[in-house]
Every structure is written in C-alpha cells, then in structure tokens.
N, C-alpha and C positions, 0 to 999 in steps of 0.2 A: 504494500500500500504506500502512495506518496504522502509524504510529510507534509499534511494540510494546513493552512493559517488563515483565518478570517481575515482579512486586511481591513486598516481602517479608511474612510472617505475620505476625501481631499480636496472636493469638489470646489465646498465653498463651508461655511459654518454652517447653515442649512439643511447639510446632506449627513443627518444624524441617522440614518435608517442603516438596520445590519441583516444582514444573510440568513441568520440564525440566532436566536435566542439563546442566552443560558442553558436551558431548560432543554433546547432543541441539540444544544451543542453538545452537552453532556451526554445526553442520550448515544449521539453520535459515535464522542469519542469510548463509551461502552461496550459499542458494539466492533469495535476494534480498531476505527479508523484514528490515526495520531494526527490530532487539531491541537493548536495554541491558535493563540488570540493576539493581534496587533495591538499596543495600547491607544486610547484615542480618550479624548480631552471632550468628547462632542460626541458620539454613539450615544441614542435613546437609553443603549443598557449600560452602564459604567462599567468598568475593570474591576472594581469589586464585585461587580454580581454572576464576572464569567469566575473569577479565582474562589468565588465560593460556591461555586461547583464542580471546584477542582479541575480548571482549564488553566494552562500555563499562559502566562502573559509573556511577550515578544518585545522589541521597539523595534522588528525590521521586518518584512516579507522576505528579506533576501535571501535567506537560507532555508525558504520552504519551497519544495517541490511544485506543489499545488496552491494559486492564492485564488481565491474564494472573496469575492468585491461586489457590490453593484455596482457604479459607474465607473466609468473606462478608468483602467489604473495611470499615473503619470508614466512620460514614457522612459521616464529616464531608470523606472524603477524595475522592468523587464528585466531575468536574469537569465545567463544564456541557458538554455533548455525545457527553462521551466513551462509548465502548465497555466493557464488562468482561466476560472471563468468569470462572466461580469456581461454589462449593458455595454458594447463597444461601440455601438454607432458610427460602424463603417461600411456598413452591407448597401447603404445608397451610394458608397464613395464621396460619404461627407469630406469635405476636403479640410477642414479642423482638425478630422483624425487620423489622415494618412498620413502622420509620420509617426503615430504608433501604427498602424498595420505595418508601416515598416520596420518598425521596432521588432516587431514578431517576425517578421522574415529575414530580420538579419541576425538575431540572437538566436536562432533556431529552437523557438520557440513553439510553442501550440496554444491555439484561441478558439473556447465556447462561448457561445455568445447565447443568453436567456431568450430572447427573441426568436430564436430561434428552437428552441423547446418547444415539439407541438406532437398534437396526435394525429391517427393517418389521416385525417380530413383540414391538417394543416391547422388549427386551431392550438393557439397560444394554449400551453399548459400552467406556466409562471409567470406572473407578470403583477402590475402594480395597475392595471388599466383601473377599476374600480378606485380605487384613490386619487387618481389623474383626474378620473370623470367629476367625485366631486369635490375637491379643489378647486379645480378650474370652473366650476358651475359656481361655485360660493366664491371665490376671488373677482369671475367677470361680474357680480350683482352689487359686489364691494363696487366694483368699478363705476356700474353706469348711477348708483349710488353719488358717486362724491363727482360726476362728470356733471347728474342733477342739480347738486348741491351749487354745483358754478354757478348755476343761470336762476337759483333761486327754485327752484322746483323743486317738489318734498313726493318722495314714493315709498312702499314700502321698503326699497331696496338701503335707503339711507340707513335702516337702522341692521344693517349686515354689517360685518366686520371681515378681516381677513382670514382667513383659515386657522389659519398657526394661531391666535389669539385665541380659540376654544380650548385648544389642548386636544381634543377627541371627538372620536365622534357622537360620544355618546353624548357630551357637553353642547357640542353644533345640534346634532336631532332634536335634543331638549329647548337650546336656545330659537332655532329656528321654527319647531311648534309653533312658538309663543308671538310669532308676528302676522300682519292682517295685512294679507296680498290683494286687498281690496280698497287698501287706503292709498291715499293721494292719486298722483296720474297711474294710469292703468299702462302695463308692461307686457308686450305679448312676448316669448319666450320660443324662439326654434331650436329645437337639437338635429343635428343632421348626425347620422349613423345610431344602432343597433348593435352595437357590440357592448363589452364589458366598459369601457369609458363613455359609452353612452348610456348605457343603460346606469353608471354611476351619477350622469349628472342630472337624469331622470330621476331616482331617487331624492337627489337636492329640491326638484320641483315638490317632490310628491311630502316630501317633509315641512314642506312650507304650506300644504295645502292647497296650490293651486289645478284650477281644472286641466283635465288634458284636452282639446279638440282635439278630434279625430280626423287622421291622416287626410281624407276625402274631402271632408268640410275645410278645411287651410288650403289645400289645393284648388279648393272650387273658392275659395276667398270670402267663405259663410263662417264671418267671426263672428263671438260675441263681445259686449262691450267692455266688459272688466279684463283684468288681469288673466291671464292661460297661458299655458304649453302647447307646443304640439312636435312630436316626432317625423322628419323624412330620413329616406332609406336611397340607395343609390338607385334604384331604379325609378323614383319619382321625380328625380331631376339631373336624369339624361336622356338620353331619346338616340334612337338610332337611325343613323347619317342615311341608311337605305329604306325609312318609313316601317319598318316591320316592328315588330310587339317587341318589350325587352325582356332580354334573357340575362338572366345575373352570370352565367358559367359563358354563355358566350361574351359578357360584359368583360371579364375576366380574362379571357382568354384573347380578345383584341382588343379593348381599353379605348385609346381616342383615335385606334384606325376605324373602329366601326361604329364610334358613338361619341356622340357632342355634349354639352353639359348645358343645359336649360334652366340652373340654379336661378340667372337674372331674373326670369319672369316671378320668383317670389316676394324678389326684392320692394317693401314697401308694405308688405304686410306680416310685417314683425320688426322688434326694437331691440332684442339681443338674440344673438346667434350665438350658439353653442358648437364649433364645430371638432367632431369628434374623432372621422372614419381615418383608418391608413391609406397613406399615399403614396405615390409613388410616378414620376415621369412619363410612365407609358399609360395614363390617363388623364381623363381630362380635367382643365383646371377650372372649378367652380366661379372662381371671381379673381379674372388676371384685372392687369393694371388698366385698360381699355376698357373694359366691361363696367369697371366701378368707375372710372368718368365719365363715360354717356349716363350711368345714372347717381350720379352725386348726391341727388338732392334725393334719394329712395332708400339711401344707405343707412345701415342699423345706426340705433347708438352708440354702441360694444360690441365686439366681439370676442369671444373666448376661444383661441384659436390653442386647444387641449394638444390637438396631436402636434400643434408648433414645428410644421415645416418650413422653414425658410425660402421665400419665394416660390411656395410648391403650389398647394391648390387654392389658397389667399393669397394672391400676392403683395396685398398688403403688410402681411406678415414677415417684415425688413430686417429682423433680427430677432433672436431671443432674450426675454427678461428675466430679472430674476425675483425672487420675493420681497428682497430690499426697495428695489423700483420695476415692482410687477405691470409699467403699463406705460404707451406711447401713444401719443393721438396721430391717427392718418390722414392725410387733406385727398382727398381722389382728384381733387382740380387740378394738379401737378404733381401727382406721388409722392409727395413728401412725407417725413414724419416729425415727428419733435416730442422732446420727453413727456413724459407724464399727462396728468389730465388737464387737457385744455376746450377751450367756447370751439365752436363747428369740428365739423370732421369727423372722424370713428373711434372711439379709443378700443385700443387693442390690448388683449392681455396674452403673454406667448411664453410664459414660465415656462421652464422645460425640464424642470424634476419637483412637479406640483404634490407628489406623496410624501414629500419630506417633512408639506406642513402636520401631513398626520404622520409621522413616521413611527409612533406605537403601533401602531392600528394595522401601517403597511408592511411594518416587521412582522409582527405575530405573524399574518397570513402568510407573507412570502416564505419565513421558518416553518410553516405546517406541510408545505408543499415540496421545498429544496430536500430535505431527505431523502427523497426516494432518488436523485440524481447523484450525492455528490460523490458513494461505494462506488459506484458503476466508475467513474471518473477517475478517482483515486488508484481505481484495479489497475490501471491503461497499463500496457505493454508497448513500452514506446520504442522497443526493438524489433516489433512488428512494423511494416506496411502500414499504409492506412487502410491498403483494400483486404488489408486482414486483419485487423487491430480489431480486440475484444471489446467492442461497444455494440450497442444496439443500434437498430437502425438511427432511431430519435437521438438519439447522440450524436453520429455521425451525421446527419441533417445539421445538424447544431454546430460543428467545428468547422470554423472559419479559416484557419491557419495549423500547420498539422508537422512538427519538427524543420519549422522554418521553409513550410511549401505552402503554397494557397491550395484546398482542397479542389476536386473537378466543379462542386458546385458553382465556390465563388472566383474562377479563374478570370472571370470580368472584369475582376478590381484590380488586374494589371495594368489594364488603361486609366485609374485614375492616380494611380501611384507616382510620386518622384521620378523624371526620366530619368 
C-alpha cells in the first residue's frame, strides 16, 4: 500500500474543507491503509481532532506516496513519482493549470482527478455539486439584495446574508424559513439545469418558501405576480438547427453542430438566473457577448453563474471571484465589467469553490463517499502498464496523467500544453 497523506488546502483561507474526516480517516487507517495528516492552521477539522484519533500529523506531503487534496495541489509541491488525487481543473485545458499538468509529466508522476469518478452512465459519483448549488443560490440573492439596496428598493432578498455567515446548513434552513418572499418588489427566480447543483439551489428556493411555476407556464410566459421559481433543462432552450424535435443523446452527441441555443427569447421574464449545467466548447453558448447587447435593457438583475466558466456559456462571466469580493457588475453596452455592486448592468456572482462557505457540511458528505476509492488507489502497481495496472474501470476513467504519460483518454491536452 502507498504511504497516504491528507494534504492540506492552499487555495486561499477559505478553502477549509478536507477529504476525510477524523472519524473517516481512522476508520481508514484500521483497515490497513498508512495515512498521516498534513498540518493546516485552516481545515474545518483541527490537528487535534485527527491526533486524537490516532492519525500522525506531517508538515510536508513530500515524503508520501499518495496525496489525497481537493483542489489542484501547488505545483511546485509535485514529487517525482508520486500519486495525487484532487479537483485539477485541467480536462478543459484551462490554461491556469497547465503548468501543473506539466508538472505531472515531467516528475513522472500520476493524476486522479474526482471529476472524473463516475458510474457507467457517466454520472458524477463524488462531488461537492449540492453545496455549489446552494451557495451560489444564497450568495447571488445576497447579491441582487444589496444591488436593491443601491437604488433604494427593499425585497425580500435584502434580508439574506452570505453563506459563510450561517455557519451550516442547518442554521441557513432555519434562518431562511423565517423570511416572507412576498415582501417588497416581487423576484422571479430561473435555474437552468437539473443536476445535483441544480437541484441544490432549488432547495434554497424551496426553503424560503417560494412557489415553483411550472416548466410550461414560464415558457409560455403565464407568470404570476408575486415572487417564484421556475426550472429549465437543456432541451427547453435549444432547438435544433434542422427543425426536428430535440433529442438530449443526440444533443450530446453533436452539441452546437446540430443545435442552437434559444436561451435569448427568455430573456425579460425573470430577475435572477441561477445558472447551473456543465459546459463545455462543443456546445452552445446561452448568452455570448452579442446576444446580451441587442438585448441590454431585458437582462436579469444577477446572475449566479454556479458552474463559473470563464467566457464559456455567459460570456459575461470575465473572471472568477472569490468570497472576499464575491461579485462584479456587467455593462452588455460594451462588455465591460467593474468590481462589485454597482447602479445599471448585471451583477454577477462567479465564486469558484462556493462549498467552502459550508465546508462542514461539504466535508462530512464528501468523507462518507471517498472510502470506497482511496484502497483501490493506494493498491496501484505502478510497475504495471496502465493497460494493465490493477484498477477498475472507474478508476482508470479517472486518471489523467499515468507515471509521467497523458493516458489514451486525455491525449488532447497535448495541444494545450507548453510548446
């Protein structure tokens, strides 16, 4: 078994959430796998609650086999041969992080990537989406909250606060009961996507008591006059280029060769978007930079742009923020943007590790799940091949970088690499 080490975050102070619990880690290291624990000033769980479970505390990953992280680790801290898994954020060829994918191909290295954990119908098995979903759902209502407050306008939304200031969720459920989404101006409320971050910042609606409209009636533009929700899916707002019905597997399977994005015509009837779905290049983009200046004066008040692609399917969407200064206002009249919340425009919110503000909440879950992966991982025979190396399928789906080679999946990421 590889000598395994929680590592600790680095991200920013923010990024308090861990792999595994105490409680989780113990269990682990009983069952025979050898874990220590990085120490960290900032992890939800302190260094005394792993040592009093009898985990040995560290001050370095360098001398373990195996580092076990959430977000991408720095790159300087790659040691040659070793193992990692974590959130790398290289599978689109973000260009931020390929000089760690280079890091791992020239340390000859190997890289799992959680993202890539799925079962055979491709479905995320580990992830943090349900905390992203409502974060980002309670951070953008902060937002259009104190965008109100500029212009002197009182709604329910003023009396939200930011995530991290509850402490949990049980404290936001509770707090958030307690407000009347019927007071001051009325807020209509879209979520685009039906996955697990969607379906989290649905829960934020549903805990504040607001009604849902249903899918049909928002479409057909049969609102009522107070405050609501209402959910679309990707096949309500694209349409395919050759007039025929849409098909979600063929949506998937040709993206913006055989389908257009018809998000515009929503525009105007809703005041905050929640946008949730994965993205990706080879589909279409919902609201490029042209689309939202023909219609300027239609555009939300906020947006909560959860999945935070960078110029991807918002193009609004100009950079990532962070919790400190969770928010930039957009002008669609000239693309511009400018910090924080300002009079006209859209404010956008584009945090881009929004489970940190729960990061109890996102630990436990994420620790009830990681067990089942990280034996399997630890076993590796890394004197094997990869086309023979002792993992399971979902594993090897999962490995990004494989003793300093890019595996057959992602051999793509040659073209975005360092020449």
């Amino acid at each position: 078994m590889l000598n395994t080490v929680i590592r600790k975050e680095h991200k920013n102070k923010w990024e308090r959430r861990t792999p595994l619990t105490p409680k989780d880690a113990k269990q682990l290291a009983e069952t025979g796998l050898p874990l220590t624990v990085e120490k960290s000033e900032i992890r939800i769980y302190g260094d005394e609650a792993y040592k009093a479970q009898g985990l040995g505390l560290v001050d370095s990953p360098n001398e373990a086999q195996f580092v076990v992280g959430i977000k991408e680790p720095p790159v300087d801290s790659i040691q040659h041969g070793q193992v990692h898994l974590c959130f790398s954020h290289t599978i689109k060829g973000q260009d931020y992080n390929m000089p760690l994918l280079q890091k791992f191909l020239d340390e000859q290295a190997t890289l799992f990537d959680y993202e890539l954990i799925t079962d055979e119908n491709g479905v995320r098995t580990i992830a943090f989406g349900r905390y992203a979903g409502i974060a980002g759902a309670v951070d953008t209502f902060w937002a259009t909250g104190q965008r109100l407050a500029l212009t002197g306008e009182r709604s329910w939304v003023n009396d939200i606060q930011q995530t991290w200031k509850y402490g949990d969720i049980a404290q936001l459920r509770k707090a958030l009961n307690s407000i009347n989404v019927q007071s001051g101006r009325p807020l209509r409320i879209l979520i685009v996507g039906t996955g697990k971050v969607g379906r989290g910042a649905e829960e934020v609606c549903q805990w504040l008591g607001l009604p849902r409209v249903e899918t049909e009636k928002f479409l057909a533009n049969e609102l009522p006059d107070g405050s609501f929700y209402a959910v679309v899916s990707s096949r309500h707002i694209h349409r395919r280029k050759d007039g025929g019905p849409f098909d979600f597997q063929d949506f998937v399977k040709r993206g913006k060769e055989g389908y257009e994005s018809i998000f515009h015509e929503l525009l105007g009837h809703f005041d905050i978007l929640l946008q949730t779905p994965y993205w990706s290049p080879e589909y279409p983009k919902h609201l490029p930079v042209e689309v939202m200046a023909e219609n300027a004066e239609r555009m939300p008040i906020a947006i909560g742009d959860i999945s935070c692609d960078i110029n991807g399917s918002l193009e609004c969407t100009q950079r990532a923020t962070d919790i400190d200064n969770p928010v930039y206002t957009y002008f669609p009249e000239d693309n511009h943007i400018a910090s924080g919340v300002r009079v006209g425009g859209t404010v956008v919110m584009a945090i881009d590790n929004l489970p940190c503000e729960l990061s109890k909440d996102a630990s436990d879950h994420f620790s009830s799940i990681l067990p089942k992966y990280l034996p399997e991982i630890a076993a590796i025979d890394l004197a094997r091949s990869f086309d023979d190396v002792n993992l399971s399928d979902t594993l090897k789906r999962a490995c990004i970088v494989y003793r300093g080679e890019l595996t057959p999946r992602f051999q793509y990421l040659k073209d975005f690499l360092p020449a």
